[in-house]
C-alpha positions as CSV (number, residue, x, y, z in Angstrom):
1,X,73.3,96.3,167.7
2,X,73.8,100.2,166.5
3,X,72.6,101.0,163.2
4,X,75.0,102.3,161.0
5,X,72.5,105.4,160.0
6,X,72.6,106.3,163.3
7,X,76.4,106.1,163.7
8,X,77.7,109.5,163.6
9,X,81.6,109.9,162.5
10,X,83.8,112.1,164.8
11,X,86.7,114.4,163.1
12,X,89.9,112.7,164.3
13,X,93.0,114.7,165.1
14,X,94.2,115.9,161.4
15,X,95.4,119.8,161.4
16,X,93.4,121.5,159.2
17,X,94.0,125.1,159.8
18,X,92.2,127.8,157.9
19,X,94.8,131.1,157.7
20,X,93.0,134.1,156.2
21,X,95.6,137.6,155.7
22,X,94.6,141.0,155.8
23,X,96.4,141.2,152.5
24,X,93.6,138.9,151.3
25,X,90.5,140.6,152.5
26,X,91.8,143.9,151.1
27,X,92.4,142.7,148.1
28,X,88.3,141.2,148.1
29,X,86.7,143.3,149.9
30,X,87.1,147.1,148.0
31,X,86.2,149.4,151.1
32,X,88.3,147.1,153.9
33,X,90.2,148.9,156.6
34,X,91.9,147.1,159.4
35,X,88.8,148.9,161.8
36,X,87.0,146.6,160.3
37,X,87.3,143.9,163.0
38,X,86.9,146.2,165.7
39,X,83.9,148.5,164.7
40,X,81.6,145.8,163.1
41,X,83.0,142.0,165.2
42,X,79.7,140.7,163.9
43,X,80.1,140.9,160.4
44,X,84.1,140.3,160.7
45,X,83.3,137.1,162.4
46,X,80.8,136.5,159.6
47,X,83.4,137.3,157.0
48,X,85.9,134.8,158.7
49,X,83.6,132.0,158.6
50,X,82.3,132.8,155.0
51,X,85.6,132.4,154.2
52,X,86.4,128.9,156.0
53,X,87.2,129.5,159.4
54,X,85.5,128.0,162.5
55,X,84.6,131.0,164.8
56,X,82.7,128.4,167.4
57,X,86.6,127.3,168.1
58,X,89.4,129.9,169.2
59,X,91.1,131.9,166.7
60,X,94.0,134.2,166.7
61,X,95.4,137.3,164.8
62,X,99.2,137.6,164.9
63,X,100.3,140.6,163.7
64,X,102.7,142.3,161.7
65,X,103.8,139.3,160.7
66,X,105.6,138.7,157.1
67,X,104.1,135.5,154.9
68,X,102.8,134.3,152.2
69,X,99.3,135.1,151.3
70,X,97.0,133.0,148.3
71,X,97.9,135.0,145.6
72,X,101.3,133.8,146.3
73,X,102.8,137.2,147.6
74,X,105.2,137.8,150.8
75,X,103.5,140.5,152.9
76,X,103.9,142.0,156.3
77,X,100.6,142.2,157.3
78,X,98.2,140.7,160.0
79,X,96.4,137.2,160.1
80,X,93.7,135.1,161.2
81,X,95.1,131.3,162.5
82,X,91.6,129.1,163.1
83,X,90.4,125.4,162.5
84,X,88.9,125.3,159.1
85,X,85.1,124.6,159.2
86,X,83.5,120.8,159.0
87,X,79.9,121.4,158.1
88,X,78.5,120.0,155.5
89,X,78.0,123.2,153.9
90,X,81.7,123.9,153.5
91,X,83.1,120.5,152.8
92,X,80.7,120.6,150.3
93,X,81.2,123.7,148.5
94,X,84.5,123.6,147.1
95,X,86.2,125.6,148.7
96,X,87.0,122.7,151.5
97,X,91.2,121.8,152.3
98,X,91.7,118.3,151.7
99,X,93.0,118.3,155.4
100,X,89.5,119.4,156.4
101,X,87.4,116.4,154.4
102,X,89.9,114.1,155.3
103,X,89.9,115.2,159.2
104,X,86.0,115.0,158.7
105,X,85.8,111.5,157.3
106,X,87.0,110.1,160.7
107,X,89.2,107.5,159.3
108,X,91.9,106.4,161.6
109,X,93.9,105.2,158.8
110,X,94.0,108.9,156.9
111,X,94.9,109.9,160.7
112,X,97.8,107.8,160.4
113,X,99.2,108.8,157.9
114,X,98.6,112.7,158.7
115,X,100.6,111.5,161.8
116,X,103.7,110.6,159.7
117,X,104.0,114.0,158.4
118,X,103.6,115.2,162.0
119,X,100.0,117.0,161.1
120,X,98.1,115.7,163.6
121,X,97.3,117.7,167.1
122,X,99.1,116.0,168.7
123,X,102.2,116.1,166.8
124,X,101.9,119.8,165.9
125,X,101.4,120.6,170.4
126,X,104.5,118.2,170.8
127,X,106.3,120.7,168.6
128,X,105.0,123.9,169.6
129,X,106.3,122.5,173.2
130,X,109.6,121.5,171.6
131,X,109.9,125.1,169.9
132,X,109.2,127.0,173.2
133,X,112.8,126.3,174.3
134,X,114.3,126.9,170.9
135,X,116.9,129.8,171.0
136,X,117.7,131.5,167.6
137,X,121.0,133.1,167.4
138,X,121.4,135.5,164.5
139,X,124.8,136.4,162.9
140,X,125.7,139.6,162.5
């Protein structure tokens, strides 16, 4: 019989993104240029992860893109799309998504219920497939 110490609890599929903007980090950081990334990857990739983002798992930066940062401003800027960190560490520093504690609890019940909303992996792949053959048409 396993004891339950030894039991370790594995993340199940909630979405717990971490999106950082450029708007963002120039707003924190007073001597940020978007060079930054490129001349120093290190410390960017330090900065991304100080900030919440998991930089052992693939990341992206989609550009010139117009959303909504934190501060609750529409820019057109760049931004960083990542999983949001599960160390300890970060779930405990307050700083931690619910989506993130709750995808590192394990529960297949909080799972569940993520999957009703459609915020589970494989909910949000299904529509990512779905949206690949999706064809806007504007009106002029």
């Amino acid at each position: 019989m396993q004891n339950k110490q030894n039991k370790t609890k594995k993340p199940n599929a909630v979405v717990a993104l971490c999106i950082l903007s450029e708007s963002e980090l120039a707003r924190g950081i007073p001597d940020y240029s978007a060079s930054f990334e490129t001349e120093q990857p290190t410390k960017f990739k330090l900065l991304l992860s100080g900030l919440g983002m998991d930089i052992s798992q693939p990341y992206i930066r989609q550009d010139g893109l117009m959303h909504r940062n934190r501060f609750n401003e529409v820019v057109q800027c760049s931004r960083w799309v990542g999983n949001e960190r599960l160390d300890e560490a970060w779930l405990n520093s307050g700083y931690a998504s619910a989506a993130a504690k709750d995808k590192a609890a394990g529960s297949k019940m909080i799972e569940d219920a993520y999957r009703m909303r459609q915020e589970t992996e494989d909910q949000q792949a299904a529509l990512e497939r779905r949206d690949q053959y999706t064809v806007i048409q504007e009106v002029e």
